[in-house]
py3Dmol code that shows the C-alpha trace and the ligand (Angstrom):
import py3Dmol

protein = """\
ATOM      1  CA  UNK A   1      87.468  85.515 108.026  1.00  0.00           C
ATOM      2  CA  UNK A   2      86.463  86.573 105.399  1.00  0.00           C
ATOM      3  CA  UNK A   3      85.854  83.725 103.624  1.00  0.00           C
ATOM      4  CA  UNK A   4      83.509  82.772 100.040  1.00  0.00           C
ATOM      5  CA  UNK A   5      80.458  84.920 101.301  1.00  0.00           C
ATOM      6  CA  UNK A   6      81.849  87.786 102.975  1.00  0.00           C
ATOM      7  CA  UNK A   7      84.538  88.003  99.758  1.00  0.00           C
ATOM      8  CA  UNK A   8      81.711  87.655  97.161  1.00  0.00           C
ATOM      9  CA  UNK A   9      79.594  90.142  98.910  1.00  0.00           C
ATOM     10  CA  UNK A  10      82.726  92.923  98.335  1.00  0.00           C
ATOM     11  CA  UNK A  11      83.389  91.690  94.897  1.00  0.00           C
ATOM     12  CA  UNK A  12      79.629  91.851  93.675  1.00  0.00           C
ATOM     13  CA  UNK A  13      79.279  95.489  95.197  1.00  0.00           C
ATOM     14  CA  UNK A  14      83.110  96.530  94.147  1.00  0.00           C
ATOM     15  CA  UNK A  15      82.399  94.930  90.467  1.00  0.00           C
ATOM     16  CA  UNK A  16      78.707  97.499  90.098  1.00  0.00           C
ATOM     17  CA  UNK A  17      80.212 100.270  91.894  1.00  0.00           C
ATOM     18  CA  UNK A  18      83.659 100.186  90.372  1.00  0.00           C
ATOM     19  CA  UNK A  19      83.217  98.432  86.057  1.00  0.00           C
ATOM     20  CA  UNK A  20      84.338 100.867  83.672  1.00  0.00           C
ATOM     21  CA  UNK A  21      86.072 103.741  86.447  1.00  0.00           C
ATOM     22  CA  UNK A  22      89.261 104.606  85.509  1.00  0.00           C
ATOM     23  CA  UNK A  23      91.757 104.640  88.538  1.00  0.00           C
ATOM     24  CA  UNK A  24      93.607 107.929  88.361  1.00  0.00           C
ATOM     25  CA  UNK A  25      96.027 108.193  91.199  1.00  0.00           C
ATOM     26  CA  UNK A  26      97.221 105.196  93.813  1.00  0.00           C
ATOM     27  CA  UNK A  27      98.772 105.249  97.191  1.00  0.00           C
ATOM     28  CA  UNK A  28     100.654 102.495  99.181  1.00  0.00           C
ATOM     29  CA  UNK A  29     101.635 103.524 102.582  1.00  0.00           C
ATOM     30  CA  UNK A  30     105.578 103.833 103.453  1.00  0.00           C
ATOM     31  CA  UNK A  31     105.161 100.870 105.807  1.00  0.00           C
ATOM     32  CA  UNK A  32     103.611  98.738 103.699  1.00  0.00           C
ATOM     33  CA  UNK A  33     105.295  96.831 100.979  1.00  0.00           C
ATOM     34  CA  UNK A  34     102.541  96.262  97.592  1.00  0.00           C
ATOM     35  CA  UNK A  35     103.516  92.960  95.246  1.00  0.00           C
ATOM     36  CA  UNK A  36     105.672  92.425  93.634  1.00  0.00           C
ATOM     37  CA  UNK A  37     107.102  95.848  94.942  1.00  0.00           C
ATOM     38  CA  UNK A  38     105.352  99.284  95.372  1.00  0.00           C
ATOM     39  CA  UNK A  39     107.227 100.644  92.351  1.00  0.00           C
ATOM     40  CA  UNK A  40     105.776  97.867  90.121  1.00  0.00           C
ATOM     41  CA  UNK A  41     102.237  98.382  91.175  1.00  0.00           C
ATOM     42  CA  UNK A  42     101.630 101.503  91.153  1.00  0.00           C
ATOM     43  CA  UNK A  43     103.180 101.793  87.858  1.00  0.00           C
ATOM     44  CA  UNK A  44     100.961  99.120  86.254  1.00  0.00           C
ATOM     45  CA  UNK A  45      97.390 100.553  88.268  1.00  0.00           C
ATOM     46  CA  UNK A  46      97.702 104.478  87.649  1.00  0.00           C
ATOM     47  CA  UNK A  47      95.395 105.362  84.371  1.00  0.00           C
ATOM     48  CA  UNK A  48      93.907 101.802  83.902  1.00  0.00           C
ATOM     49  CA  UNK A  49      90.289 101.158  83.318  1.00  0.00           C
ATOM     50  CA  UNK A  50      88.484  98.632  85.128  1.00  0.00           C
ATOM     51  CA  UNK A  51      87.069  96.384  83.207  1.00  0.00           C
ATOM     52  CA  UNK A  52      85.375  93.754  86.407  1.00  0.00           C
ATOM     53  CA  UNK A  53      85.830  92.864  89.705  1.00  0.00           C
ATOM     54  CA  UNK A  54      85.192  89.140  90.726  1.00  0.00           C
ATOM     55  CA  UNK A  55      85.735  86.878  93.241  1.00  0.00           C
ATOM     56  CA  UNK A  56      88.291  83.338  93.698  1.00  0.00           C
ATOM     57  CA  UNK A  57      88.495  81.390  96.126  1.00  0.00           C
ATOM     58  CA  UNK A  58      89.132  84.265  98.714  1.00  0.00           C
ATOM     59  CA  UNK A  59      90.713  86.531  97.068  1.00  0.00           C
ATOM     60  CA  UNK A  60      89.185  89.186  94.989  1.00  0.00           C
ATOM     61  CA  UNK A  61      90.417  90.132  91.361  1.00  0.00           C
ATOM     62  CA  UNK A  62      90.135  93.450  90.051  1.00  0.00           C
ATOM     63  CA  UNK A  63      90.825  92.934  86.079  1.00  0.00           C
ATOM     64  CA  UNK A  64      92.153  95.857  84.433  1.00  0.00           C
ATOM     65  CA  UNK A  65      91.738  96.715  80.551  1.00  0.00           C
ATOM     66  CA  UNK A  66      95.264  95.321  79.423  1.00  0.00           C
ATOM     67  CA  UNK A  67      94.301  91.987  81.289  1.00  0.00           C
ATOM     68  CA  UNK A  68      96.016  92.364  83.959  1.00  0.00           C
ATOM     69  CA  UNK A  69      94.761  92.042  87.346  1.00  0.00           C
ATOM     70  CA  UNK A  70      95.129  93.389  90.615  1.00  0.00           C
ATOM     71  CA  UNK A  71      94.772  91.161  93.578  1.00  0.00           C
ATOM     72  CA  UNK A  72      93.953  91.700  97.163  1.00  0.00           C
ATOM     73  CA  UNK A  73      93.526  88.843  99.961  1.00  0.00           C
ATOM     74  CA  UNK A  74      91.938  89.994 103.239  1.00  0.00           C
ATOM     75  CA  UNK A  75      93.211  87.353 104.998  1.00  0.00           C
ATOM     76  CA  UNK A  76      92.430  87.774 108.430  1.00  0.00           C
ATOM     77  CA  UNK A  77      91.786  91.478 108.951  1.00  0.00           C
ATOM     78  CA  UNK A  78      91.991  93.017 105.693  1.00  0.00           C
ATOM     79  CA  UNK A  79      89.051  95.425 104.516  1.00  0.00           C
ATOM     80  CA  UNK A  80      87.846  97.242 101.474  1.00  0.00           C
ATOM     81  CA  UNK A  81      85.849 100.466 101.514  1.00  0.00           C
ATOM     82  CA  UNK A  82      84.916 102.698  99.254  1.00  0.00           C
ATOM     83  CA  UNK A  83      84.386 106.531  99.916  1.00  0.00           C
ATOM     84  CA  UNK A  84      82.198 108.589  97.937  1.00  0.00           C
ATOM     85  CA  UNK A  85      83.833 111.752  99.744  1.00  0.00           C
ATOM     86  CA  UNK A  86      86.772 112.209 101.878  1.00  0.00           C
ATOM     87  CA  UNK A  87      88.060 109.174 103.469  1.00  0.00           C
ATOM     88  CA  UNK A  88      86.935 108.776 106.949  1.00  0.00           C
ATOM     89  CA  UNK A  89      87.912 107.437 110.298  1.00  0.00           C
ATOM     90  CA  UNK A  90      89.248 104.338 108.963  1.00  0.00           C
ATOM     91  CA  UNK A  91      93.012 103.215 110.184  1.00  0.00           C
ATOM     92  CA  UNK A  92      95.287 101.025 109.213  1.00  0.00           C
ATOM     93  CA  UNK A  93      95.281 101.952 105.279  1.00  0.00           C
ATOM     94  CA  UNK A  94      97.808 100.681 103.035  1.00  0.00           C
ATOM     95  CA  UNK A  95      96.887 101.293  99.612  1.00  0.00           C
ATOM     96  CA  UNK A  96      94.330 103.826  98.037  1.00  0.00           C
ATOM     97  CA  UNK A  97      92.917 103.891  94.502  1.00  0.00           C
ATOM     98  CA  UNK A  98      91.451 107.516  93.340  1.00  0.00           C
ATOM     99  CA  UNK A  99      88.977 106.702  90.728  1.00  0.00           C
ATOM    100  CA  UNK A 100      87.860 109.389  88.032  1.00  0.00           C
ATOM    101  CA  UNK A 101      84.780 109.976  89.354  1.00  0.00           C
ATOM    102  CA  UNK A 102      86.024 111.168  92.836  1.00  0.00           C
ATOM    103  CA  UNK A 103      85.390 107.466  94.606  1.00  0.00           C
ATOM    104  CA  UNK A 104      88.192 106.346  96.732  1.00  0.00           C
ATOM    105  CA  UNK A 105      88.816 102.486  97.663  1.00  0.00           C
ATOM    106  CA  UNK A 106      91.010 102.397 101.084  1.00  0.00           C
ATOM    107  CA  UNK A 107      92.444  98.487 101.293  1.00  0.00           C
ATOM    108  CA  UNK A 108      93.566  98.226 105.097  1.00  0.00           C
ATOM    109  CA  UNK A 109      95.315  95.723 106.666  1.00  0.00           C
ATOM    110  CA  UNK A 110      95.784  95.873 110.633  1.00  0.00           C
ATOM    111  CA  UNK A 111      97.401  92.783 111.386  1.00  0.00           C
ATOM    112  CA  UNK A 112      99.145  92.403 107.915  1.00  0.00           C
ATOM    113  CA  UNK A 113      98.923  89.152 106.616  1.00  0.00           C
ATOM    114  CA  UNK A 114      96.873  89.920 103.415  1.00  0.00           C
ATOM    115  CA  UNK A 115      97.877  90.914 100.238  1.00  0.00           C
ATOM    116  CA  UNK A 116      97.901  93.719  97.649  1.00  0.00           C
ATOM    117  CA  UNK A 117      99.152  92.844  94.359  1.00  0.00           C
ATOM    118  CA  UNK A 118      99.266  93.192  90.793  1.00  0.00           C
ATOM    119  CA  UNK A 119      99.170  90.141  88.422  1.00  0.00           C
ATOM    120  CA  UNK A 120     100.194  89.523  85.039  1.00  0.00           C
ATOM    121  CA  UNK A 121      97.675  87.584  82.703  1.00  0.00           C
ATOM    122  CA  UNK A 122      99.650  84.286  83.455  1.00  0.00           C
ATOM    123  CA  UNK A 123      99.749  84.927  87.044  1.00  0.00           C
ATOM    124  CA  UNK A 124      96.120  84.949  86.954  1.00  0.00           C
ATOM    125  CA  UNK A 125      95.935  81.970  85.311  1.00  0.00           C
ATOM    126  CA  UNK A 126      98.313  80.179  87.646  1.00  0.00           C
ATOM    127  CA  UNK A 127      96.629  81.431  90.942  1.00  0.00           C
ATOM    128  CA  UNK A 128      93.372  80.398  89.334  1.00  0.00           C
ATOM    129  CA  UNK A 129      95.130  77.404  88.686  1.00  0.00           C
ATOM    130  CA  UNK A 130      95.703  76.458  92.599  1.00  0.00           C
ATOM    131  CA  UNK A 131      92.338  76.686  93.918  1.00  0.00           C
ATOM    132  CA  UNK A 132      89.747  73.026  94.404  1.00  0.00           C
ATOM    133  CA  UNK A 133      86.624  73.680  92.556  1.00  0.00           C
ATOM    134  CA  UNK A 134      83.950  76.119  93.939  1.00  0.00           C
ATOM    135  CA  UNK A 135      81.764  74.764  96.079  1.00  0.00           C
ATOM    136  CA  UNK A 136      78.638  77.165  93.904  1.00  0.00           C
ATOM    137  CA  UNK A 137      79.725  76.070  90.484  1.00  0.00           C
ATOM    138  CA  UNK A 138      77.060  73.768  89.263  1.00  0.00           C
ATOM    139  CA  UNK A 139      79.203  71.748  87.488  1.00  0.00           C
ATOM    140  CA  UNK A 140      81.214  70.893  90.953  1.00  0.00           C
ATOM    141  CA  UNK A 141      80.545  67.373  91.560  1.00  0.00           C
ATOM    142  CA  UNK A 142      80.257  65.186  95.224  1.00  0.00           C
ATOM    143  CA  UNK A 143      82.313  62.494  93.520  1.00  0.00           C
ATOM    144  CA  UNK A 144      84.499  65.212  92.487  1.00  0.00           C
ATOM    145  CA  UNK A 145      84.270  66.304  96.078  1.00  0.00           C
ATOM    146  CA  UNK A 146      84.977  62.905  97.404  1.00  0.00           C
ATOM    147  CA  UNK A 147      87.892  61.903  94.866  1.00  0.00           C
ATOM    148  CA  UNK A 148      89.946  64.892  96.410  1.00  0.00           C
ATOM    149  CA  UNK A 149      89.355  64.428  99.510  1.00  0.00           C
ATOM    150  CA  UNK A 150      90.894  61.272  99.857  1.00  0.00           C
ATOM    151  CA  UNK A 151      94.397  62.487  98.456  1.00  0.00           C
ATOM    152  CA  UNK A 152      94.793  64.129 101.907  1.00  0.00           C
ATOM    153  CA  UNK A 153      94.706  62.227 105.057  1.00  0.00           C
ATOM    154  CA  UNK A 154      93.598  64.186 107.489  1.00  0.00           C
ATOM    155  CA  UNK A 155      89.909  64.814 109.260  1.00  0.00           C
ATOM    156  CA  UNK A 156      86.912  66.393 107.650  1.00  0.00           C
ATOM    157  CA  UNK A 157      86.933  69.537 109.337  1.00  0.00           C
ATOM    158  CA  UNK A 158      90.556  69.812 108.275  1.00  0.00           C
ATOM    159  CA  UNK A 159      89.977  68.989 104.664  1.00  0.00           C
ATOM    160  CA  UNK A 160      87.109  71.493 104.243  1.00  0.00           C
ATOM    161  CA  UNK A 161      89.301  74.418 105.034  1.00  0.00           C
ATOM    162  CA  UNK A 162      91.851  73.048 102.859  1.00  0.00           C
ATOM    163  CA  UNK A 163      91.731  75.256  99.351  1.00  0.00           C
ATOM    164  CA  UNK A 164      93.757  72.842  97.148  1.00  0.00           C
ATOM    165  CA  UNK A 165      90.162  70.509  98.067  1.00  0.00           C
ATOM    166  CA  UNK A 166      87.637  73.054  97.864  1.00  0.00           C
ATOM    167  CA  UNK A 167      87.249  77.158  97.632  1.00  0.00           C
ATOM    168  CA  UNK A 168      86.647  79.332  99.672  1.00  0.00           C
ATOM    169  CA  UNK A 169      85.300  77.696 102.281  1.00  0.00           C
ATOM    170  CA  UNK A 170      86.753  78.559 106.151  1.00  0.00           C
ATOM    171  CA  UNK A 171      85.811  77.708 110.053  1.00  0.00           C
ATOM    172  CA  UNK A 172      82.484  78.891 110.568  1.00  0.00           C
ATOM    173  CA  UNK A 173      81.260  77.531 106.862  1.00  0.00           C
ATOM    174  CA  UNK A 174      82.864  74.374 107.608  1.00  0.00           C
ATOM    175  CA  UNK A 175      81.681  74.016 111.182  1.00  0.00           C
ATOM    176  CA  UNK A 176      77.801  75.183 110.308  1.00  0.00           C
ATOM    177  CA  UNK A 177      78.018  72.646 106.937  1.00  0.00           C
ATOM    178  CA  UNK A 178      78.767  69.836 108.722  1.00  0.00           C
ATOM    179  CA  UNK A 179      76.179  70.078 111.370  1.00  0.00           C
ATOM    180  CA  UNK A 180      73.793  70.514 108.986  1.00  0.00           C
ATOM    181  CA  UNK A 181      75.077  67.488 107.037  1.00  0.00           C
ATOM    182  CA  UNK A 182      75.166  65.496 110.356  1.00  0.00           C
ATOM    183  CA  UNK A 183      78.718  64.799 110.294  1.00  0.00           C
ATOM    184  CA  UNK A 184      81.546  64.585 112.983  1.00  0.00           C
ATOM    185  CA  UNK A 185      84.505  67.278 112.416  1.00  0.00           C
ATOM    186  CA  UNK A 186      86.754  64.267 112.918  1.00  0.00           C
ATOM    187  CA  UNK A 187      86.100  62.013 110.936  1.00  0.00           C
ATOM    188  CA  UNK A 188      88.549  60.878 108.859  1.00  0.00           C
ATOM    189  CA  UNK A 189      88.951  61.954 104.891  1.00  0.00           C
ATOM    190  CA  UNK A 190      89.290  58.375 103.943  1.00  0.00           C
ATOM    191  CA  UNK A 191      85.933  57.137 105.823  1.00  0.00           C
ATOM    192  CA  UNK A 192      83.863  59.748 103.826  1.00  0.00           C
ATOM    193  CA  UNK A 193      81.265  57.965 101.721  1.00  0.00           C
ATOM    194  CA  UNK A 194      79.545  59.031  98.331  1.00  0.00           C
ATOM    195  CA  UNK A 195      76.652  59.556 100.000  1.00  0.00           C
ATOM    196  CA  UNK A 196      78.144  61.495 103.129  1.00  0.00           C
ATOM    197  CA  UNK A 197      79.577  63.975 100.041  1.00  0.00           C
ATOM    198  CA  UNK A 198      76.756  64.263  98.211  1.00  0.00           C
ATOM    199  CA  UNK A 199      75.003  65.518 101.750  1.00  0.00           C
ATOM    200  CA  UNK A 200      77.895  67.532 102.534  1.00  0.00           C
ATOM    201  CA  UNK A 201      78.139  69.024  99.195  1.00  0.00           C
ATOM    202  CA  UNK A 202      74.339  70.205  99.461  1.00  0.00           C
ATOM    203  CA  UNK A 203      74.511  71.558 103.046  1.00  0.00           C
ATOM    204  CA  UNK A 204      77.888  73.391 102.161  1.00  0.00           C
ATOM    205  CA  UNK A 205      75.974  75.123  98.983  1.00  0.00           C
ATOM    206  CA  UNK A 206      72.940  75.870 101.378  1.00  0.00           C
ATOM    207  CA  UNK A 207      75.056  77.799 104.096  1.00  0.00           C
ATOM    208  CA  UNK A 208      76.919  79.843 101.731  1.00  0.00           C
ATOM    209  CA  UNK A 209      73.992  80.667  99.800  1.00  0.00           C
ATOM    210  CA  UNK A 210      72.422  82.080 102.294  1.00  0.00           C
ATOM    211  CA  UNK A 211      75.171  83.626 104.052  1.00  0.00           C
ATOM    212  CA  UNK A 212      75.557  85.671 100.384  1.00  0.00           C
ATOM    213  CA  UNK A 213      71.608  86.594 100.798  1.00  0.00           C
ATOM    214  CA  UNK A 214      72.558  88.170 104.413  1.00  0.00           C
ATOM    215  CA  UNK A 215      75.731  89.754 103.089  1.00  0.00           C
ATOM    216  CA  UNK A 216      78.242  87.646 105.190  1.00  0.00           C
ATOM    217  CA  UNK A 217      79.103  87.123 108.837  1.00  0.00           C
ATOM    218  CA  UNK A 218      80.038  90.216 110.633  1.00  0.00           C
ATOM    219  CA  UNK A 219      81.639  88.485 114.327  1.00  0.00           C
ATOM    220  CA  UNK A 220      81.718  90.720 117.177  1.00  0.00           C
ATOM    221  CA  UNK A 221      84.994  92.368 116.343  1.00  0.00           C
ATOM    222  CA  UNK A 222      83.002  94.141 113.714  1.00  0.00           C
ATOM    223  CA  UNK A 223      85.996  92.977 111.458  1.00  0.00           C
ATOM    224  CA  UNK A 224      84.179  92.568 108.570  1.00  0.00           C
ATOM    225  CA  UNK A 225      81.853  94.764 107.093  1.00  0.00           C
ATOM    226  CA  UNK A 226      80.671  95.466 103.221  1.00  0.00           C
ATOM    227  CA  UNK A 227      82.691  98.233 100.805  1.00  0.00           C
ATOM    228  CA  UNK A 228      80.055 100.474 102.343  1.00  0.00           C
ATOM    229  CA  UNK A 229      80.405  99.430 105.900  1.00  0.00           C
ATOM    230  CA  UNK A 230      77.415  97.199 106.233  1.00  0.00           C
ATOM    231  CA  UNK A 231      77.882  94.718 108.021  1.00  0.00           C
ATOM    232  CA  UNK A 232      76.558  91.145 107.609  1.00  0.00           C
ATOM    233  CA  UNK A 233      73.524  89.667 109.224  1.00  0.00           C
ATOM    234  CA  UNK A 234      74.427  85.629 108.689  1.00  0.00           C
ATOM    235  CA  UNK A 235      75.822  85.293 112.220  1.00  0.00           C
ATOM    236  CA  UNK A 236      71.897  85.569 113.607  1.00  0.00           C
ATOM    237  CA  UNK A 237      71.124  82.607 111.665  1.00  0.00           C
ATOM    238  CA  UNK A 238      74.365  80.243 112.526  1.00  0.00           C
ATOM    239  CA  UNK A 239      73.207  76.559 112.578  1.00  0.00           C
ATOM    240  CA  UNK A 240      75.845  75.518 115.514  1.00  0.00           C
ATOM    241  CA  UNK A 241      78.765  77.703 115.284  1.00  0.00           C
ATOM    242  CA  UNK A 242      79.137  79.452 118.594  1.00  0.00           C
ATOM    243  CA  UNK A 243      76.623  78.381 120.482  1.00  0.00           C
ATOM    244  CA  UNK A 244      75.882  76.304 123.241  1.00  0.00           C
ATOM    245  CA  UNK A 245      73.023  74.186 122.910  1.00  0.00           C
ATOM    246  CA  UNK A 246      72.223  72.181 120.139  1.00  0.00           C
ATOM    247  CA  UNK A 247      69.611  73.577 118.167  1.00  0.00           C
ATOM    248  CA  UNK A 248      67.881  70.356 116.780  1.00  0.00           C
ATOM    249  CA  UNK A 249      68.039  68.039 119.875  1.00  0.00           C
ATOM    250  CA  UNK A 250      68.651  70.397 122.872  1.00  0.00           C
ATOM    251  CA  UNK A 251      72.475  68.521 123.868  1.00  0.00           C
ATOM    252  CA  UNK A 252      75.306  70.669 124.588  1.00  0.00           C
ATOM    253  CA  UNK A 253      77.200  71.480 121.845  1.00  0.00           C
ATOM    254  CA  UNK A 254      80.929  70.515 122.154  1.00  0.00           C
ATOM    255  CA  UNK A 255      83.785  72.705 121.641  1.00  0.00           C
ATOM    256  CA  UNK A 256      87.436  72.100 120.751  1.00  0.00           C
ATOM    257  CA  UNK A 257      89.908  73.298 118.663  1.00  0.00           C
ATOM    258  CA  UNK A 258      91.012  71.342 115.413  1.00  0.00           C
ATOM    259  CA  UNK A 259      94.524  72.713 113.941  1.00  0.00           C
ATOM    260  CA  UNK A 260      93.763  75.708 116.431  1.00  0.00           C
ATOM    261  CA  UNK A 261      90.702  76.846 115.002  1.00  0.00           C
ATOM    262  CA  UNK A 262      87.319  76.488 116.920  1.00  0.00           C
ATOM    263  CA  UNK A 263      84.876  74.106 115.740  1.00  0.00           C
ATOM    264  CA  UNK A 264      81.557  73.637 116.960  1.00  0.00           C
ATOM    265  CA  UNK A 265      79.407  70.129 117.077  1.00  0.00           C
ATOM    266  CA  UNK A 266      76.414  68.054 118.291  1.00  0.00           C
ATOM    267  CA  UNK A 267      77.972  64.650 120.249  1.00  0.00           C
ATOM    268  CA  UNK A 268      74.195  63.254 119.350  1.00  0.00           C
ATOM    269  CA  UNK A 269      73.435  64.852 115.840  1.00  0.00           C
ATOM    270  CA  UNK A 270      76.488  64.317 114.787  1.00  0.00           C
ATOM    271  CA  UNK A 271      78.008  61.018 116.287  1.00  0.00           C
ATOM    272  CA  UNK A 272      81.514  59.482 115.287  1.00  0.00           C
ATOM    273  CA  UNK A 273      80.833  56.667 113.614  1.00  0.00           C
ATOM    274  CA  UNK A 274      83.841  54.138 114.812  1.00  0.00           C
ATOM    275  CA  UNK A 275      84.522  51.304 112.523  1.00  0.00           C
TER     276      UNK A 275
END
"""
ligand_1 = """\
1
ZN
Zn 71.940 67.782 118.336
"""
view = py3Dmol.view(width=600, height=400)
view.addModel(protein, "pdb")
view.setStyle({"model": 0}, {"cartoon": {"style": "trace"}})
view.addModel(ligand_1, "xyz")
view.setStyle({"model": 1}, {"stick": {}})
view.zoomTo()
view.show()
């Protein structure tokens, strides 16, 4: 968490809210260290215009008007808020941009493992660079899908959380995805037909899409919420992740972790098909 939906919801409300502000002052917090070092960031943010604010993979881009960019990955417990007033109760902030027309955004980090950072032109380029193609660009392809996947030997549930394969995608995407394309979570990379893509491809587009519609998944650690501190309604509508009965055919859903992250299935709906 976050991950595609949740990350586009911030950059498509950061990129109205926050086009053409200039950012006047910045703060980093002493105990937190800014890429590639506080000095160097706040020197290259103060005074620049904003030109857009978009969204790769997980990571959102904030371009400023000399083309460079800053960067900031949530990772697991990052947030972004803005503040039309004085900040409020909000803790854990590491780095503050004071726009020009009073707005604050407060990044905040509590368990520190995302990212704030500023990135040259070419940096862009080369992060851009790293990421598998996104799952919502039309022009993203199940053979495409397919080809990569079998470079990596591993299982499916694996593979789709693996952003070298595809963007953006994490656990609950991957888990609700593949339930609704009626595949097993184990099944290995290399057993993954044309056909099982092409339906995987589809249900992965569906669940995003309308994830973005409800603004995200906000889980019960209230973790994630919106720049304004909306939170997302997705999680009413999950098609198998955390729950306990299968929604289609009444089984019990099984649960077990894969690489140490929780994934959700239907033994029936979603059979492994042993060859
Ligand atoms: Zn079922």
């Amino acid at each position: 968490m976050p991950e595609l939906p949740e990350t586009q919801t911030i950059a498509a409300l950061l990129n109205k809210n926050l086009k053409g502000r200039k950012i006047v002052t910045v703060q980093v917090s002493k105990d937190y260290r800014a890429l590639p070092s506080t000095e160097i960031f706040i020197k290259a943010v103060t005074g620049k215009e904003i030109k857009s604010v978009r969204r790769v993979a997980k990571n959102i881009l904030i371009e400023l008007e000399n083309g460079n960019h800053i960067l900031f990955h949530l990772a697991m417990t990052g947030r972004l808020l803005l503040w039309n007033d004085k900040i409020g109760n909000e803790r854990w902030v590491k780095v503050i941009l004071h726009l020009d027309n009073g707005v604050k955004l407060t990044f905040s980090d509590m368990r520190v493992f995302g990212k704030a950072a500023v990135l040259s032109p070419k940096q862009t380029q080369e992060l851009e660079a790293r990421y598998g193609p996104e799952p919502l660009d039309k022009k993203t392809t199940h053979q495409q899908l397919v080809d990569r996947l079998k470079t990596k030997r591993t299982n499916i549930k694996n593979a789709l959380l693996d952003q070298e394969i595809i963007s953006g995608i994490g656990n609950i995407y991957a888990t609700d995805a593949l339930f609704l394309a009626k595949i097993n979570p184990f099944t290995k990379t290399s057993e993954i037909t044309l056909e099982n893509a092409n339906r995987l491809l589809d249900s992965i587009r569906s669940v995003l899409k309308e994830s973005i519609k409800l603004g995200g998944s906000t889980l019960n650690d209230k973790m994630y919420v919106d720049p304004f501190g909306k939170e997302g309604k997705y999680q009413e509508h999950f098609k198998i992740y955390s729950k306990e009965k299968c929604p289609v055919c009444g089984s019990k859903v099984s649960f077990i972790k894969i690489s140490g992250r929780g994934t959700y299935f239907c033994p029936s709906c979603q059979p492994l098909n042993k060859q």
